[in-house]
ZADREN-264038 format. One record per residue: x, y, z of N, C-alpha, C in turn; residue in one letter. Coordinates in steps of 0.1 Angstrom, whole numbers, padded with zeros to 4 digits, always signed. Each point is the difference from the previous one (the first is absolute). Layout:
N
XYZXYZXYZA
...
***
This chain:
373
-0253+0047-0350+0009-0011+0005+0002+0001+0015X
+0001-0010+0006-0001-0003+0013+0013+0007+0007X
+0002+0007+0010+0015+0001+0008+0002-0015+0003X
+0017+0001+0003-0003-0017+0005+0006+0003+0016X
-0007-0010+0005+0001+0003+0018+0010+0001+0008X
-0002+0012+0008+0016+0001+0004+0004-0013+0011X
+0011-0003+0003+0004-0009+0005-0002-0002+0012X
-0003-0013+0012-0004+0004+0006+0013+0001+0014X
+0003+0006+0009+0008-0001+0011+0005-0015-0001X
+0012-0001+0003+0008-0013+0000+0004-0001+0012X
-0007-0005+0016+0006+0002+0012+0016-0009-0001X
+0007+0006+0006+0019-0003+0006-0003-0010+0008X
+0015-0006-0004+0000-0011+0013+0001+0010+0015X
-0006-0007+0011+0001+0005+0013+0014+0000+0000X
+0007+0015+0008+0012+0004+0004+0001-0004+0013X
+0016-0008-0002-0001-0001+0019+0012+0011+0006X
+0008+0009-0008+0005+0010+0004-0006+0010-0007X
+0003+0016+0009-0005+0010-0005+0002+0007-0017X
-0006+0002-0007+0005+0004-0013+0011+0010-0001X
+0007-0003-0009+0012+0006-0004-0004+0017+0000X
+0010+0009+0009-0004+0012+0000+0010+0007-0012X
-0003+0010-0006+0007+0010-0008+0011+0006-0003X
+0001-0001+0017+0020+0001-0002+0004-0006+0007X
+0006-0015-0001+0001-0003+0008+0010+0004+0017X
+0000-0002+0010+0008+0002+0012-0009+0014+0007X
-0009+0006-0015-0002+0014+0014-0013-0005+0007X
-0007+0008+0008-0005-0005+0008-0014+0000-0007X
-0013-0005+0004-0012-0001-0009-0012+0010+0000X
-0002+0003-0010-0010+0012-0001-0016-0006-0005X
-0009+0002+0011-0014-0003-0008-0011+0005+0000X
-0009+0005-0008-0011+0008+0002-0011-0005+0006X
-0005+0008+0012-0007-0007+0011-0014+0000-0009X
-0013-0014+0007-0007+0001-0006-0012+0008+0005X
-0007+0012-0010-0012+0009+0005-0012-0005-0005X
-0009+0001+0003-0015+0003-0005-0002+0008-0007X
-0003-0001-0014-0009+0011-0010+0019+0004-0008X
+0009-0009+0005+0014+0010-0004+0004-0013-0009X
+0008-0009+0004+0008-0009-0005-0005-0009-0012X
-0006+0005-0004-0009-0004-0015+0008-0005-0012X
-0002-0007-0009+0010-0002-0011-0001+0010-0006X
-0005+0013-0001+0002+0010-0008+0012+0015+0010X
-0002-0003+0013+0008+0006+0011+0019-0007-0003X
-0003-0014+0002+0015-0008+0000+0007+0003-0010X
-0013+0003-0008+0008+0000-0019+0012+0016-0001X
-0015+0007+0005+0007+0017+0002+0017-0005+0007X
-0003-0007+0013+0013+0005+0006+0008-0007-0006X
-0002-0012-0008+0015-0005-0011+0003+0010-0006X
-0006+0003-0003+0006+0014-0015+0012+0005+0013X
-0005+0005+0007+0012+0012+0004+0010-0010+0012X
-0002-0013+0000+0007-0003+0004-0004-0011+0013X
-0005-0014-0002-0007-0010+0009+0007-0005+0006X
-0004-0006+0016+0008-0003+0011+0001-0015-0003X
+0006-0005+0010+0003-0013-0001-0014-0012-0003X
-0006+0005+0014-0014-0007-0004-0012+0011+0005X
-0009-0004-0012-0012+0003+0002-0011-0007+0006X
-0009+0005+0012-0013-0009+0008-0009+0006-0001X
-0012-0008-0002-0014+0004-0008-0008+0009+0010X
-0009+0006-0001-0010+0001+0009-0007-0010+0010X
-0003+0002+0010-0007-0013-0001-0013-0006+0001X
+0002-0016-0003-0009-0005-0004-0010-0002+0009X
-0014+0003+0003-0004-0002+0011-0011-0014+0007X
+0004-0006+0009-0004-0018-0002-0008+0000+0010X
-0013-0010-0005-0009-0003+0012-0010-0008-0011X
-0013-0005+0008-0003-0013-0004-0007+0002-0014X
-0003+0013-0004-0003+0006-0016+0009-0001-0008X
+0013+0007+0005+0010+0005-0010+0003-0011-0014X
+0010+0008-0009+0003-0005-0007+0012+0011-0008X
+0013-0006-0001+0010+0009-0006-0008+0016-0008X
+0001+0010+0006-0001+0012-0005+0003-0003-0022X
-0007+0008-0007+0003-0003-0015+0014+0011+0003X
-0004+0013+0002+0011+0009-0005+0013+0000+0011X
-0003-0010+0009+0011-0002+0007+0012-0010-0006X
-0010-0014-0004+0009-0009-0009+0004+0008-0012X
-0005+0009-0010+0009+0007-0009+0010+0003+0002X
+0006+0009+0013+0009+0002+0005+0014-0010+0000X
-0010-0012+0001+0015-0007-0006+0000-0009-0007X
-0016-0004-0009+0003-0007-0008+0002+0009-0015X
-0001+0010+0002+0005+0012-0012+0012+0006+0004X
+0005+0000+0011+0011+0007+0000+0019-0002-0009X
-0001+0012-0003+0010-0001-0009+0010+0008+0005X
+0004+0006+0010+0011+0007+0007+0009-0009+0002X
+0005-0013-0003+0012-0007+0000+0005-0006+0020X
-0011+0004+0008+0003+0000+0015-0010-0009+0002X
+0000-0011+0007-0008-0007+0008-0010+0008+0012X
-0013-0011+0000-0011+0009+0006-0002-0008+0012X
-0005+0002+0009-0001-0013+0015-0018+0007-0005X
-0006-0008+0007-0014+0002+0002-0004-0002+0013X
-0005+0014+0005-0002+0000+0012-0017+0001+0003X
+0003-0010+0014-0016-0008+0007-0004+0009+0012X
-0012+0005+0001-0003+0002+0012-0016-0007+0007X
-0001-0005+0012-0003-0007+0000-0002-0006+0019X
-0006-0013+0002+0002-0004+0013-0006-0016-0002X
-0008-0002-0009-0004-0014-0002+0009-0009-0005X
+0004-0011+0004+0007-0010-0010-0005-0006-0007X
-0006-0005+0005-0007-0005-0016+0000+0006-0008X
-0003+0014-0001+0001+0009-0015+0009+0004-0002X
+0007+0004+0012+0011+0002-0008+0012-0008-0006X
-0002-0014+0000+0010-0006-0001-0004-0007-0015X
-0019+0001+0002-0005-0004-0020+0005+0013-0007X
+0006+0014+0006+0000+0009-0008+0014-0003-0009X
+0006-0004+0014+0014-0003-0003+0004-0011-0015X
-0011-0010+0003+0000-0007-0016-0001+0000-0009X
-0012+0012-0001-0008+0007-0010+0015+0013-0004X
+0007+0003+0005+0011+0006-0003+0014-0006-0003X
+0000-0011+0001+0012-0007-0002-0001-0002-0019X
-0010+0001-0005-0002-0001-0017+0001+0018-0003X
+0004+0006+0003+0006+0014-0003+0016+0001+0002X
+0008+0007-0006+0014+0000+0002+0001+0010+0009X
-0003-0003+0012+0005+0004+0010+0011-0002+0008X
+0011+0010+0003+0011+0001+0010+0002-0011+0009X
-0018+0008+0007-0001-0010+0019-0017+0008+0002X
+0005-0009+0010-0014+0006+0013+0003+0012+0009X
-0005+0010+0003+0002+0008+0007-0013+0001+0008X
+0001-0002+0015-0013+0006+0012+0004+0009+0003X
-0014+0008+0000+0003+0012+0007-0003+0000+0015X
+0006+0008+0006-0001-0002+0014+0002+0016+0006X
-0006+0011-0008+0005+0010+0001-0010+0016+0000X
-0011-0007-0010-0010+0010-0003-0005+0007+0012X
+0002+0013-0002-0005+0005+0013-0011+0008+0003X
-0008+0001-0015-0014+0003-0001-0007-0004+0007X
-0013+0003+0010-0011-0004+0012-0007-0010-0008X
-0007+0001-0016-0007-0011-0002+0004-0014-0002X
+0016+0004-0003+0006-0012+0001+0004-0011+0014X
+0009+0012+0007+0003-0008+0011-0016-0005+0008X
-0010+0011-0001-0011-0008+0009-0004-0011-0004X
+0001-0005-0008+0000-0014-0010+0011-0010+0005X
+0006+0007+0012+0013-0012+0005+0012-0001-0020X
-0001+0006-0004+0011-0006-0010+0005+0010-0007X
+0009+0002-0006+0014+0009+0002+0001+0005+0012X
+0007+0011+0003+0005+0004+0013-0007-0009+0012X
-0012-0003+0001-0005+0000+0009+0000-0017+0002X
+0008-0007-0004+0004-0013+0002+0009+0002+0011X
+0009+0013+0000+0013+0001+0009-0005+0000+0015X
-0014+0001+0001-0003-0009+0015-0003-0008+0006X
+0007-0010-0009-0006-0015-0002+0010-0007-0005X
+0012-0001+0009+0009-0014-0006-0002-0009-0001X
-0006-0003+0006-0004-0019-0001-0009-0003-0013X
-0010+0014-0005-0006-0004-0012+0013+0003-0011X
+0010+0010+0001+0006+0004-0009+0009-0013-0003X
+0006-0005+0010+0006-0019+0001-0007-0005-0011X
-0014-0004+0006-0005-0009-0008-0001+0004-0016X
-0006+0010-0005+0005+0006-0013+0014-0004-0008X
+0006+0010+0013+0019-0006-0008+0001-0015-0004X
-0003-0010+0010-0001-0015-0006-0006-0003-0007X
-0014+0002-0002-0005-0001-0012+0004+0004-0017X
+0002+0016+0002+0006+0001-0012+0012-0004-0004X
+0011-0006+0009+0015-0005-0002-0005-0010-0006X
-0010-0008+0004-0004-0017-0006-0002+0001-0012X
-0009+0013+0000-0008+0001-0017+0006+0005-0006X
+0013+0007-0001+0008+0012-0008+0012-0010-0004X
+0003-0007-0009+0011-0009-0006+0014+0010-0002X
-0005+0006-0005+0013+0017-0001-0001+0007+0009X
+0001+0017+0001+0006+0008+0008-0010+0004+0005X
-0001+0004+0011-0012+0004+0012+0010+0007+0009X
-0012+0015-0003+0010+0013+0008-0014+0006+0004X
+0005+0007+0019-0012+0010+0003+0006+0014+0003X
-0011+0007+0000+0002+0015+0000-0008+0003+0015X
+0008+0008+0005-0009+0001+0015+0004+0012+0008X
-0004+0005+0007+0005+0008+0011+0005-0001+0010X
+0005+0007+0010+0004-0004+0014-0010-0003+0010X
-0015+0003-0006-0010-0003+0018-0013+0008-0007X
-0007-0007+0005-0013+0009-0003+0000+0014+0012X
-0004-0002+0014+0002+0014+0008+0011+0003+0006X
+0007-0011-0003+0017-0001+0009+0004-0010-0003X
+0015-0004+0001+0006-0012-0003+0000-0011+0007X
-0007-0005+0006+0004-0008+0011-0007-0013-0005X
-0001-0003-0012-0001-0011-0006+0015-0004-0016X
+0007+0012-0001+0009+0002-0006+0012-0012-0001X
+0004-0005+0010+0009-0011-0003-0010-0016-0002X
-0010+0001+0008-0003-0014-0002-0005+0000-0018X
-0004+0015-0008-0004-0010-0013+0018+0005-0004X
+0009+0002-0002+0008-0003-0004+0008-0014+0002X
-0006-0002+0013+0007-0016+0001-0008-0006-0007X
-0013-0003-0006-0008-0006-0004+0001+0004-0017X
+0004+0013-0007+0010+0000-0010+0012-0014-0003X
+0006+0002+0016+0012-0009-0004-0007-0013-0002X
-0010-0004+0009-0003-0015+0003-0009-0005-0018X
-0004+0007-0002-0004+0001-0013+0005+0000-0015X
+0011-0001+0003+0011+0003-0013-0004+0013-0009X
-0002+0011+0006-0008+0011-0010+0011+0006-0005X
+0003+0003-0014+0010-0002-0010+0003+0018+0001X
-0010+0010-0001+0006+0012+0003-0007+0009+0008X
+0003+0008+0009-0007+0009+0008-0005+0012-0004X
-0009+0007+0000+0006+0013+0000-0013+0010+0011X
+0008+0003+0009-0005+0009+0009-0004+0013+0001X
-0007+0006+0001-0003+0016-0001+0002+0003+0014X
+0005+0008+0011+0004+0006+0008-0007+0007+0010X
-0013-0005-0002-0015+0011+0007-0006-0013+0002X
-0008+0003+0013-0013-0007+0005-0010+0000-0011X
-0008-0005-0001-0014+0001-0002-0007+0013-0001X
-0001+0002+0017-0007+0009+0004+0006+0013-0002X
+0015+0005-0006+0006+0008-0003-0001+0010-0013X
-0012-0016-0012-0002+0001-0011+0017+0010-0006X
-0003+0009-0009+0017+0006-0002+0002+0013+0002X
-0008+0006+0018+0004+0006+0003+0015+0005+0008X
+0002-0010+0008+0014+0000+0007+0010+0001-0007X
+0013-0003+0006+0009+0000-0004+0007-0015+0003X
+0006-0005-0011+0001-0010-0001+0010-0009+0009X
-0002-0012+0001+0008+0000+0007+0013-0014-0004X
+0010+0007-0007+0007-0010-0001+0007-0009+0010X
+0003+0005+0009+0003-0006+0009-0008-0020+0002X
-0011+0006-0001-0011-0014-0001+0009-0010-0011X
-0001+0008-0013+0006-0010-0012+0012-0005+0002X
+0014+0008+0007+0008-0006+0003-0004-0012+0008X
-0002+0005+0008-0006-0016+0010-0006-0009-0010X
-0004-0001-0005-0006-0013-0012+0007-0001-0006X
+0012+0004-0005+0010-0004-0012+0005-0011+0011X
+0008+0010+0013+0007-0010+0008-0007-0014+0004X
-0015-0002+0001-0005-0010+0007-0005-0011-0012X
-0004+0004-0009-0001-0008-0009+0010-0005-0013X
-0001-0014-0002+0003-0005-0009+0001+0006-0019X
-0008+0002-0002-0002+0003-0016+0001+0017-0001X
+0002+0005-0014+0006+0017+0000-0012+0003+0003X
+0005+0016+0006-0016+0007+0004+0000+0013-0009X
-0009+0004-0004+0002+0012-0007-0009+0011+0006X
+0008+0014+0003-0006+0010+0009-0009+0007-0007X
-0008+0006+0005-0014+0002-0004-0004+0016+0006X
-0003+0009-0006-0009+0010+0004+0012+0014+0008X
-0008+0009-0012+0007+0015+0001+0010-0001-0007X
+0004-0010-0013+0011+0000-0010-0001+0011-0008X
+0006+0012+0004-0004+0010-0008+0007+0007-0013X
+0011-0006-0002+0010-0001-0007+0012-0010-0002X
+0007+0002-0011+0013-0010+0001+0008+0005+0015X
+0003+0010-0001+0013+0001+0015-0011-0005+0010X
-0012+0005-0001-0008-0012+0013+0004-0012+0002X
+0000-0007-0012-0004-0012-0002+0016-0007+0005X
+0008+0009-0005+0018-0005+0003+0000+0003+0016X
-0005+0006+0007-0002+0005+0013-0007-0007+0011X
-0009-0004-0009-0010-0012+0012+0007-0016-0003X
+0007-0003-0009+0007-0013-0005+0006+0003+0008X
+0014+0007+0003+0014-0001+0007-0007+0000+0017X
-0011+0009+0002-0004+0002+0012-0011-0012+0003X
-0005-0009-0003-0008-0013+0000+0011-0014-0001X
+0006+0001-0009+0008-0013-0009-0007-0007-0004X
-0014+0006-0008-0006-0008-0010-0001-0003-0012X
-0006-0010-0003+0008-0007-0015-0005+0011-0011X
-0007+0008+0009-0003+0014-0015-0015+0005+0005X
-0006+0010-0012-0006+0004+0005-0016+0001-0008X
-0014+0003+0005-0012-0005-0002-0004+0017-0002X
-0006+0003-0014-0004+0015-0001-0014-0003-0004X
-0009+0011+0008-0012+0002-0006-0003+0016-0003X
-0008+0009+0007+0000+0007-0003+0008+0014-0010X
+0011-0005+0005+0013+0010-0004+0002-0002-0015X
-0004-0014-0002+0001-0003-0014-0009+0008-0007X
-0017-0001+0004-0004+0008-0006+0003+0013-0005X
+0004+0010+0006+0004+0009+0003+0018+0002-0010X
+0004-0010+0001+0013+0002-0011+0006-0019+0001X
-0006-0001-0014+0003-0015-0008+0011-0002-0009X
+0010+0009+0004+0013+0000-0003+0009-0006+0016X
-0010+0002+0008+0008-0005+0015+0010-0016+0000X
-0005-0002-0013+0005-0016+0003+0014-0004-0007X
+0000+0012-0011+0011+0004-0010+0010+0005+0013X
-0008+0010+0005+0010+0010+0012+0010-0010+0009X
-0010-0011+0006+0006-0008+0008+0012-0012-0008X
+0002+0002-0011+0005-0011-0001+0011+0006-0005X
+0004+0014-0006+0008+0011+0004+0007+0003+0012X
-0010-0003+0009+0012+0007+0013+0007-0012+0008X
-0012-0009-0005+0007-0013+0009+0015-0005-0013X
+0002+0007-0013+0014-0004-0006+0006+0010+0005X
-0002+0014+0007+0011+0005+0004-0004+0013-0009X
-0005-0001-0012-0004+0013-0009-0011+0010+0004X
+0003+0012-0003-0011+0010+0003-0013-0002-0003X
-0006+0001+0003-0016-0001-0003-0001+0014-0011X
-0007-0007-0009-0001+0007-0012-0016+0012+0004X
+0002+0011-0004-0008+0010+0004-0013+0003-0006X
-0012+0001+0006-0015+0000-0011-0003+0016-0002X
-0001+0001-0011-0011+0014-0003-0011+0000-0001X
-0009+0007+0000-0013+0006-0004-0005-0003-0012X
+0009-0002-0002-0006-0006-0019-0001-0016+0001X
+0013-0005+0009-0002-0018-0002-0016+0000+0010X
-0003+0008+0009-0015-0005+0009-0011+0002-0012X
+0002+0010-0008-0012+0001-0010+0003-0011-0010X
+0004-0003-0002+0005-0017-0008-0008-0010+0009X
+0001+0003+0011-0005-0016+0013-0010+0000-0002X
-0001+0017+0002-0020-0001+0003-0008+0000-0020X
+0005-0001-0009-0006-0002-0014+0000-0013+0003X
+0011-0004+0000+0005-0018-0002-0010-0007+0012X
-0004+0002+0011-0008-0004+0009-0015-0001-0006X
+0000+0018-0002-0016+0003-0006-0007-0014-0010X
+0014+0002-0009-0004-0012-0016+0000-0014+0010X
+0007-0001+0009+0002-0015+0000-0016-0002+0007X
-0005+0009+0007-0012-0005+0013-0013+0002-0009X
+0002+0001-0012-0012+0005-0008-0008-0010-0005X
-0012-0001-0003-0012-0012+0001-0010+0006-0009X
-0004-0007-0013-0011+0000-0005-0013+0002+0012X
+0001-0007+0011-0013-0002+0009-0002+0012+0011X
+0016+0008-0002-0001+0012+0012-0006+0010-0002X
-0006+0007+0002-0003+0010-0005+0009+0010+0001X
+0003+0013-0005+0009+0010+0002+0000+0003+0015X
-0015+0007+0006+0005+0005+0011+0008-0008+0012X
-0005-0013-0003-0001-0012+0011+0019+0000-0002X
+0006+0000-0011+0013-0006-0004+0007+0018+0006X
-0004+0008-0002+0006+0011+0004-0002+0000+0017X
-0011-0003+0003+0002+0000+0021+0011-0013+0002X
+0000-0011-0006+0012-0008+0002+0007+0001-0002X
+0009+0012-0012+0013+0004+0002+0006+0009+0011X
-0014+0013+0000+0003+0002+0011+0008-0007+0016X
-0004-0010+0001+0005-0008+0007+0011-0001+0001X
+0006-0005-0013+0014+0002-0002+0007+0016+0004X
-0006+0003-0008+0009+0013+0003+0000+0008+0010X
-0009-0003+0011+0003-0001+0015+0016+0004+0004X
+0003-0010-0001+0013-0010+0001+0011+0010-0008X
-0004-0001-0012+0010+0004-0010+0003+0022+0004X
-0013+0001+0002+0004+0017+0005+0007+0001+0012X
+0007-0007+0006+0004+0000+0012+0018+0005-0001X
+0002-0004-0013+0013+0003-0007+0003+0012-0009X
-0013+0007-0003-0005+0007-0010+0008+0017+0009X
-0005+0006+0005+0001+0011+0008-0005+0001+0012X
+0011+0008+0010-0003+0001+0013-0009+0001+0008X
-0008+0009-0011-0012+0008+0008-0013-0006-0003X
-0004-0013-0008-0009-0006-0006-0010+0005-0009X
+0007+0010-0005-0009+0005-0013-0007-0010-0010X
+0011-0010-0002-0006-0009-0014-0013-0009+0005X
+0002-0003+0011-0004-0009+0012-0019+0005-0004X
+0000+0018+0008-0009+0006+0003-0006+0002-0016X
+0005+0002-0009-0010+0005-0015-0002-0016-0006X
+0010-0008+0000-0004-0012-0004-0009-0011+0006X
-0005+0005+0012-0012-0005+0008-0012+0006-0005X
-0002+0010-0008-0012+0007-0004-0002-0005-0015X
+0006-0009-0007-0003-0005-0009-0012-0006-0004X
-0008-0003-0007-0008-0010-0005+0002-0007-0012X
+0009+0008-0011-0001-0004-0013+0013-0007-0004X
+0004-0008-0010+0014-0002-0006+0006+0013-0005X
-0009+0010-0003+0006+0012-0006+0008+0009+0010X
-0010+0001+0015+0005+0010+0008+0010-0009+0005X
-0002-0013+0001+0012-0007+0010+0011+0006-0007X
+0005-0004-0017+0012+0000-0007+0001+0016+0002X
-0010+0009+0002+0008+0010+0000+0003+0010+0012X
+0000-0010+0012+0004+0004+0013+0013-0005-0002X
+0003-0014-0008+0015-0003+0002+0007+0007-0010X
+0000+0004-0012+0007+0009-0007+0001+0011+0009X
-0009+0009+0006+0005+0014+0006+0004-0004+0011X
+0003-0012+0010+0010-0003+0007+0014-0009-0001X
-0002-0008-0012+0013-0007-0002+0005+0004-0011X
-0006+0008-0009+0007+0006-0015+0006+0013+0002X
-0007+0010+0009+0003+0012-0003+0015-0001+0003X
+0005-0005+0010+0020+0001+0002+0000-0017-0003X
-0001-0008-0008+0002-0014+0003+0015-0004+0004X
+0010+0010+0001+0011-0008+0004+0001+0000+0011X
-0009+0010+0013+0002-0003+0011-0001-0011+0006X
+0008-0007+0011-0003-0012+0004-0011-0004+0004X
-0003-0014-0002-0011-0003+0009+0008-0009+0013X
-0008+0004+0011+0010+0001+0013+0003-0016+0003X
+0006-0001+0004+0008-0020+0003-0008-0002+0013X
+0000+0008+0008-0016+0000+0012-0007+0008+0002X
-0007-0006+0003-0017+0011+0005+0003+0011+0003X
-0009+0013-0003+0005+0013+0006-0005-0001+0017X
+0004+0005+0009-0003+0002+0013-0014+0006-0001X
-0011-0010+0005-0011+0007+0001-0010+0001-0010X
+0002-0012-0013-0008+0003-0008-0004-0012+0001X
-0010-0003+0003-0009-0015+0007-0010-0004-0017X
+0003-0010+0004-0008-0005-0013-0015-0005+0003X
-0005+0000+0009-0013+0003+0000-0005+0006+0011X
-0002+0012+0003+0002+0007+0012-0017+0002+0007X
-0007-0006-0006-0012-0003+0003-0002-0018+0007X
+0007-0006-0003-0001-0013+0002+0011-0009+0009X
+0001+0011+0011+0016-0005+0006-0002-0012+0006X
-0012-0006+0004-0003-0013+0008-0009-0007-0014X
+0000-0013+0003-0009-0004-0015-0015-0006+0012X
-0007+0004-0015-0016+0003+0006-0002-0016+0009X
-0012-0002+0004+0004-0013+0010-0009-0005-0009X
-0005+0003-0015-0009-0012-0010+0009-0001-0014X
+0010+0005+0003+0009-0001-0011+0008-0016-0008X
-0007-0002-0010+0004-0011-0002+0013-0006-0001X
+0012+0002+0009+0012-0009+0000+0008+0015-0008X
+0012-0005+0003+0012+0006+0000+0003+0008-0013X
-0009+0007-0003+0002+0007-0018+0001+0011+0003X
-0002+0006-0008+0007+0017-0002-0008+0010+0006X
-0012-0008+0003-0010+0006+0010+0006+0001+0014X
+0007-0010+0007+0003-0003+0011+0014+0007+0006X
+0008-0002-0018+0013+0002+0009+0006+0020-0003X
+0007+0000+0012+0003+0018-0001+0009-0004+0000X
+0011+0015-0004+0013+0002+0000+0008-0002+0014X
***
């Protein structure tokens, strides 16, 4: 007997205000989008322990080939975490990117999101993510275009400057002139990739100069971060990527401290829950074991960073190859005391990829390859 066919995506009417966030009045929490990360099987993980306001895809990447990513559209035409998804474009042609835009208007997507931000070399030398930011007059033309083509919400993600800011107010005025529905800024140049230290100070300046909410971006490393760069920014909330990886209860955390309540405390035992519940969710008939074990690795980059001081877990669970030795690097580091905490921030000094502090200059775009602690 035949299965009968699952149903297919039912795209929403276009939104002309931002979707209803979770509680309402606190400020907005959303998971920034990565490469090789924000996967419908990654979004799903962070519902369980707790999903931000909105979720944004990886992105999609547009030129005169392209055509919507398959496992990118899953992401939201299978998504079942109860949060709307924006689908984000990177890009510099109009024409394509604005047929992409159509070709996505029949998915139930949020909005449009451009990136304006990637600070990978194969990208920006390509003039698009980050490397648009030396080019306002092209980045204008884009913003008009996609406002025309986007009937609903159209939000970009960007930085302060590719080698310095001194193009920084004119695309925010071009935000404004654009009607771009939400901002959200990351705090570093380009050329800074996420070595520096951030610079809020920049994002305040964009909340103040622009029109629509901005959401702060980069080195959210916890809830009292996140309450900390809000009151110190005054922005409508906040944009997590890495840190998420690293602890996907952050979004539970944040919505905790922003009511006034303690942030509820993680053990050693809930990280070995993340990392099973991750392992199952990333798993693929087509992967092979080793290939699906160097990709968690990945994750757990991130995730040992919380683990102990001195990067023990870090150092034996890098020597893995197998699902066997992986699972039983995490038992003899998250089982043996499982009530000890797992830390609310990074230990001082435990780098999550301490081989890879600059991303290689053929690195394909902003993935787990690219980005360090």
């Amino acid at each position: 007997m035949t299965a009968p066919a699952s149903p297919a995506a039912v795209p929403t009417p276009p939104a002309t205000s931002l979707p209803t966030r979770i509680v309402p009045g606190q400020p907005l929490t959303a998971l920034a989008p990565m490469q090789d990360v924000t996967d419908l099987a990654f979004m799903g993980v962070v519902a369980h322990y707790g999903a931000p306001d909105y979720f944004f895809t990886e992105f999609l990447r547009v030129h005169s080939m392209s055509r919507p990513e398959k496992h990118i559209l899953r992401s939201i035409d299978e998504n079942a975490t109860g949060r709307p998804v924006f689908a984000q474009l990177i890009g510099e042609d109009i024409t394509h990117l604005t047929r992409t835009v159509a070709d996505l208007l029949s998915h139930p997507i949020a909005g449009i999101d451009l990136n304006l931000g990637c600070p990978a070399p194969k990208v920006y030398k390509k003039n698009v993510g980050g490397g648009l930011l030396r080019d306002p007059e092209k980045i204008g033309e884009i913003l008009a275009a996609l406002r025309a083509a986007c009937p609903g919400l159209f939000t970009v993600k960007m930085r302060i400057g590719f080698e310095d800011t001194r193009h920084f107010d004119r695309v925010l005025d071009l935000v404004n002139t654009h009607r771009v529905d939400l901002l959200s800024v990351h705090g570093r140049t380009v050329k800074e990739m996420y070595r520096s230290e951030v610079h809020y100070d920049f994002i305040a300046h964009a909340v103040a100069r622009v029109r629509c909410p901005v959401l702060a971006n980069g080195n959210v490393t916890s809830a009292p971060a996140a309450a900390r760069i809000v009151g110190q920014t005054r922005a409508a909330g906040v944009m997590i990527g890495r840190h998420a990886i690293r602890n996907p209860w952050i979004f539970r955390q944040c919505r905790e401290i922003f009511s006034g309540q303690p942030v509820t405390p993680l053990t050693l035992a809930d990280a070995r829950d993340y990392v099973e519940r991750l392992y199952r969710a990333t798993q693929r008939p087509d992967l092979e074991e080793r290939y699906h074990v160097n990709k968690m690795k990945k994750y757990l980059n991130f995730v040992g960073q919380s683990v102990d001081a001195d990067g023990a877990f870090l150092h034996d669970m890098r020597r893995t190859e197998t699902e066997a030795q992986l699972f039983a690097v995490c038992d003899q580091h998250l089982l043996t005391d499982p009530s000890r905490n797992f830390a609310l921030e990074p230990y001082p000094g435990v780098i999550a990829r301490p081989n890879c502090e600059t991303p290689h200059a053929n690195a394909d775009g902003c993935s787990l390859e690219t980005i360090t602690a």
